[in-house]
C-alpha positions in Angstrom: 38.9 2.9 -9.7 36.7 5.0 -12.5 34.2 2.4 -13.0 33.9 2.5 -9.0 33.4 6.3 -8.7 31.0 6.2 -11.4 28.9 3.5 -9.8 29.2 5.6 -6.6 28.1 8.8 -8.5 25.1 6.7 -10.4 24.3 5.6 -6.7 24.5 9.0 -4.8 21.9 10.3 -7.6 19.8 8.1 -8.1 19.1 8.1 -4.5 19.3 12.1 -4.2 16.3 11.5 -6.4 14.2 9.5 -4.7 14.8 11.2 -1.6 13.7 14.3 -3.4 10.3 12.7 -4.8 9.6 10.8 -1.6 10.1 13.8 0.8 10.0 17.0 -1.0 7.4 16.4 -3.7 4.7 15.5 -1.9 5.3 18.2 0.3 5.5 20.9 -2.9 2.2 19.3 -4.0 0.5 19.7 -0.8 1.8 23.3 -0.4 0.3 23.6 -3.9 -3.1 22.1 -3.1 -3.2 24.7 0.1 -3.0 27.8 -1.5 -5.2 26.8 -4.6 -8.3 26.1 -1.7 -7.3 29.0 0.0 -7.5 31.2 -3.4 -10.3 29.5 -4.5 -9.3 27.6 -8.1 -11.6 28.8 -10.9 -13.0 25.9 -12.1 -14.2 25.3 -15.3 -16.4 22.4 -15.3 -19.2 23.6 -17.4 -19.3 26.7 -19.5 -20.1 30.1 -18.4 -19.9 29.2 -14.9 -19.0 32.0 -12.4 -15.4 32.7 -11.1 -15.2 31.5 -7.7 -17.5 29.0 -7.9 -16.4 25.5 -6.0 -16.1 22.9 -8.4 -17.5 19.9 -6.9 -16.3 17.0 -9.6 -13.6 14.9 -8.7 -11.3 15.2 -10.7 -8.0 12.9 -11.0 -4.4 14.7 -11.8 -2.5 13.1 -13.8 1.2 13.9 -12.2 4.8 14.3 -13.2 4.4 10.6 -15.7 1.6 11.1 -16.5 2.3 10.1 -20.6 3.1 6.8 -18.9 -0.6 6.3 -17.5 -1.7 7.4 -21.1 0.8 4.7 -22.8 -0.1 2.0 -19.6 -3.6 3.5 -19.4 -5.5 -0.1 -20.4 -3.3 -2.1 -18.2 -5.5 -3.5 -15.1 -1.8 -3.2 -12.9 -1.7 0.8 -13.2 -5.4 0.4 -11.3 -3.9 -1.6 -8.6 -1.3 0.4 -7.8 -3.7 3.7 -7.5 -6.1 1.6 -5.5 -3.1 0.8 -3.6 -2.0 4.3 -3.3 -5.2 5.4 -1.9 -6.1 3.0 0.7 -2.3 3.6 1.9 -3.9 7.5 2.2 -1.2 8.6 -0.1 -0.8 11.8 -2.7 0.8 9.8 -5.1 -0.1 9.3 -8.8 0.6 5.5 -10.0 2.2 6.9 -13.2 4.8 8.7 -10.9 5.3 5.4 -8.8 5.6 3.0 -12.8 8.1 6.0 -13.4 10.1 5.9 -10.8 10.2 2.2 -10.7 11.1 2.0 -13.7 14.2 4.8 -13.2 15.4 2.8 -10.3 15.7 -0.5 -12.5 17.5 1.4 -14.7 19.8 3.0 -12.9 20.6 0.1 -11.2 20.9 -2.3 -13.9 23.5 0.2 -15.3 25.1 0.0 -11.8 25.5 -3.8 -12.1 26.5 -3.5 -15.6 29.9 -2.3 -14.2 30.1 -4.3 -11.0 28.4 -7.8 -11.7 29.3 -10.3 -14.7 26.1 -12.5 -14.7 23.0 -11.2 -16.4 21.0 -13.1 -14.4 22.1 -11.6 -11.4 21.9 -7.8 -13.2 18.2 -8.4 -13.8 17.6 -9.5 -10.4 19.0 -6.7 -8.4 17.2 -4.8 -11.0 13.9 -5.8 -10.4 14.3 -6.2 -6.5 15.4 -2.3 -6.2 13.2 -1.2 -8.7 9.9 -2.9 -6.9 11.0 -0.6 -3.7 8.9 1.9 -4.4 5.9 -0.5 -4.3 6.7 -2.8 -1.6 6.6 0.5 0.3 3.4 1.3 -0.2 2.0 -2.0 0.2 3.7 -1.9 3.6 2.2 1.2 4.4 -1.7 0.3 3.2 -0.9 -3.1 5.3 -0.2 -0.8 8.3 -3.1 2.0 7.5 -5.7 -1.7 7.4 -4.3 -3.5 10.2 -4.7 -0.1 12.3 -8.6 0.4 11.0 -9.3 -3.3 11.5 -8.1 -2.4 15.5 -10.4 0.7 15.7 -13.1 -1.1 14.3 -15.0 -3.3 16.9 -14.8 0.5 19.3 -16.9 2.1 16.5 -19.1 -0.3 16.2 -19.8 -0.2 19.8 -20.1 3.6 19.4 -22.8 3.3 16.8 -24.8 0.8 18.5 -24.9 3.4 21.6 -25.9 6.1 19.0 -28.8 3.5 17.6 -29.6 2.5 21.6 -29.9 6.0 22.2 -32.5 6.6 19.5 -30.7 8.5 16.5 -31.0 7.2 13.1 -28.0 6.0 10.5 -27.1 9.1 9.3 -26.1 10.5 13.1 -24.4 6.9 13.5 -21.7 7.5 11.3 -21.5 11.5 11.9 -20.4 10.2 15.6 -18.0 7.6 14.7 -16.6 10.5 12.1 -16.5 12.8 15.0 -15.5 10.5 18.5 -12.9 7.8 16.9 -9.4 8.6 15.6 -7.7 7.9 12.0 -8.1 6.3 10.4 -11.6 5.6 10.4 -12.7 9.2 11.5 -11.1 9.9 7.8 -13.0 7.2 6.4 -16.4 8.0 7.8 -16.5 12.1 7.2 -15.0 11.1 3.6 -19.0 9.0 4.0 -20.5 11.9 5.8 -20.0 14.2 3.4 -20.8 12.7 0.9 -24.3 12.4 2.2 -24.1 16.1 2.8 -23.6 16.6 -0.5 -26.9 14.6 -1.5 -25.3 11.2 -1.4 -27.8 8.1 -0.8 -26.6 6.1 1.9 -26.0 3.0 0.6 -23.6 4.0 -2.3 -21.7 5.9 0.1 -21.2 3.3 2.2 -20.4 0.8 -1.1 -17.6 3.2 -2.2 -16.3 3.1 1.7 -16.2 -1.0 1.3 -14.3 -0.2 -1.8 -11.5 2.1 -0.1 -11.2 -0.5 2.9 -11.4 -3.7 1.8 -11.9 -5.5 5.3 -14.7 -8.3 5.6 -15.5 -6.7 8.8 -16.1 -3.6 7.4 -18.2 -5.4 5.2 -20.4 -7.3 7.1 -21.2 -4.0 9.2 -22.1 -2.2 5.4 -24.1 -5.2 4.9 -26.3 -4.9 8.4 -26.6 -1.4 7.7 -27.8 -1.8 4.2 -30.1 -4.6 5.3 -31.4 -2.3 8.5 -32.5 0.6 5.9 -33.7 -1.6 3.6 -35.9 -3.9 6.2 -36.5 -1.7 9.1 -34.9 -4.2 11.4 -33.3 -4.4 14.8 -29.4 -4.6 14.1 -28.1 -3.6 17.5 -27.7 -6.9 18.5 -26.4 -8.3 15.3 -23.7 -5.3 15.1 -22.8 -5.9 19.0 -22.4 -9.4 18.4 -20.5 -8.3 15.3 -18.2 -6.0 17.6 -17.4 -9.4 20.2 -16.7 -11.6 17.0 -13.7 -9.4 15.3 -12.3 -8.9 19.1 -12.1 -12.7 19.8 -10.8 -13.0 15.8 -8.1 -10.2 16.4 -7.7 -11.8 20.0 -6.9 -15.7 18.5 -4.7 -13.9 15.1 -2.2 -12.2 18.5 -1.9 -15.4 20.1 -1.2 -17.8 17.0 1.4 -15.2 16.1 2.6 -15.3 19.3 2.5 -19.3 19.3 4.4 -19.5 15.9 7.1 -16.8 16.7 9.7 -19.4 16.9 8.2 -21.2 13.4 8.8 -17.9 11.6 12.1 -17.3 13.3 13.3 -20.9 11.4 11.7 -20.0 8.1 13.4 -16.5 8.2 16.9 -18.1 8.8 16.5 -21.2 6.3 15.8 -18.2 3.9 18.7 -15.8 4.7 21.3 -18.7 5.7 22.7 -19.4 1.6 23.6 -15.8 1.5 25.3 -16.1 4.8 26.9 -18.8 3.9 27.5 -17.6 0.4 29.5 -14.1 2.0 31.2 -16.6 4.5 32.8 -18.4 1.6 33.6 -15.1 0.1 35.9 -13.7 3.2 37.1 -17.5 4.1 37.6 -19.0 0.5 37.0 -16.2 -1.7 38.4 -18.5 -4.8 35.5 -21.0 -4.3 33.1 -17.8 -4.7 34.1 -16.4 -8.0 33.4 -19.9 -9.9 30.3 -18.6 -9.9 30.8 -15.7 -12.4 34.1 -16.7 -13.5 33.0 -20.6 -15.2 30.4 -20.9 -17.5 28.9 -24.1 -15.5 29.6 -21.8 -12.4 27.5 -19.0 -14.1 24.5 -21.3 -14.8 24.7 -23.3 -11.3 24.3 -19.5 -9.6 21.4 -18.8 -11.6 19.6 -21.7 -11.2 20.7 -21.2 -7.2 19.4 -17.3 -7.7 16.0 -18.7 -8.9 15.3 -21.1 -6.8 16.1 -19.1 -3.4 13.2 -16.7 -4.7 10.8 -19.4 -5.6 11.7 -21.2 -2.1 11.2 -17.8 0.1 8.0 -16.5 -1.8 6.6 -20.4 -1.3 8.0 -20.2 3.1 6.3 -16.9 3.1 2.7 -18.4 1.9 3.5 -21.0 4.1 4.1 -19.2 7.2 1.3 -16.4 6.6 -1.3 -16.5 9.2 -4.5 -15.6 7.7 -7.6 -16.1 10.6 
């Protein structure tokens, strides 16, 4: 009864705590960020300069961990995650994310250390509610992509109206920064102003392949680039460019739709042995607790463990639609 009131205690704060970096800092920090533009931050960029005066560095903060991206500071995965973390559109630091990561893993390790006997089994639950953090972000960059890579062919077809109508480059991308909605109107005033800052074009438009790394998005950087640089007639190539990622977008929807019922079948092959596994547990629950209570029954579960993940990570490459 104690050990199962303190897992439920370790539970409840360990998850008051998330809650409260998930919802309530971001919001502090963007409360924060509000009143300092409002104020006006003295910056101190070089010496001597006046009070008041904007401060137009970027400049990265380094957040509540940041002694972690000092300690993980050479470590290319701390990169990834921030790269992550901004194409997602997100105010998180990647040293925040590592630490809490690394304070769920904890916390529930600790938690298994009371309820589950098998190591094996500790360091998986581990790991699986400790990468949480993560997987939520990558599901929310996945969304923020799959949404630009919708918008896209309808501003193409707005720039090659702008370029019909006899504007140049730059008033291109101020109208798809003005007509479209996020997020690529985010994406393109992020590229307009930085050409109203003094910006060239083309490294502007480099750094926007960089935040949204879509070959689509690519290939219309690369006819723009090739348009400055060459003088030549890209209306047609960028129009033909706008018909080829509908009928791409059109054929990924209907082999999705075509192999619902193959990824229906992949999903249950991978969740039927724990089905199974809690059937046992209400029917037979003395088969069940070999498991943990034999030593062969301890290493047959963790061989089973690690070769369920290896079998879904390997059905999910499988069944992963790429066109």
């Amino acid at each position: 009864m104690i050990f199962t009131l303190l897992s439920f205690i370790l539970f409840a704060g360990a998850l008051y705590g998330v809650a409260h970096y998930v919802w309530v800092v971001p919001q502090q920090a963007a409360a924060r960020d509000l009143d300092n533009r409002l104020r006006g931050v003295r910056t101190s960029s070089r010496p001597g300069k006046e009070r008041g005066a904007a401060d137009l560095v970027q400049r990265e903060t380094r957040g509540s961990f940041g002694f972690l991206g000092d300690m993980f500071g050479k470590l290319a995965i701390l990169r990834r995650l921030q790269m992550l973390i901004s194409q997602a559109n997100l105010k998180y630091r990647a040293s925040d994310v590592m630490g809490l990561c690394i304070g769920i893993a904890l916390v529930t390790f600790l938690i298994m250390l009371l309820l589950v006997p098998i190591p094996a089994l500790r360091i998986a639950f581990a790991l699986l509610f400790g990468s949480l953090p993560v997987a939520w972000i990558v599901r929310q960059r996945n969304a923020r992509m799959k949404k630009f890579e919708d918008q896209l062919p309808d501003a193409i077809d707005l720039f090659t109206r702008t370029m019909r109508a006899g504007h140049n480059i730059h008033s291109g991308l101020e109208t798809i920064a003005e007509e479209t909605s996020d997020p690529i109107r985010m994406e393109f005033r992020k590229v307009t102003e930085e050409l109203a800052l003094g910006s060239a074009i083309e490294p502007a438009l480099h750094k926007l392949g960089e935040r949204v790394p879509i070959i689509d998005l690519k290939f219309f950087i690369t006819g723009l680039i090739l348009q400055r640089q060459t003088g030549a007639n890209m209306v047609a190539v960028l129009e033909n460019l706008a018909t080829l990622i509908r009928e791409r977008l059109n054929m990924a929807g209907k082999l999705k739709a075509h192999t619902a019922s193959q990824r229906f079948s992949a999903g249950l092959l991978c969740l039927l042995p724990f089905v199974v596994g809690i059937g046992f547990w209400f029917v037979k629950p003395d088969y069940v607790r070999l498991l943990w209570d034999d030593p062969l029954g301890v290493k047959f579960f963790t061989y089973a463990i690690i070769s369920e993940t290896i079998g879904i990570i390997v059905i999910r490459q499988i069944s992963k639609i790429k066109v």
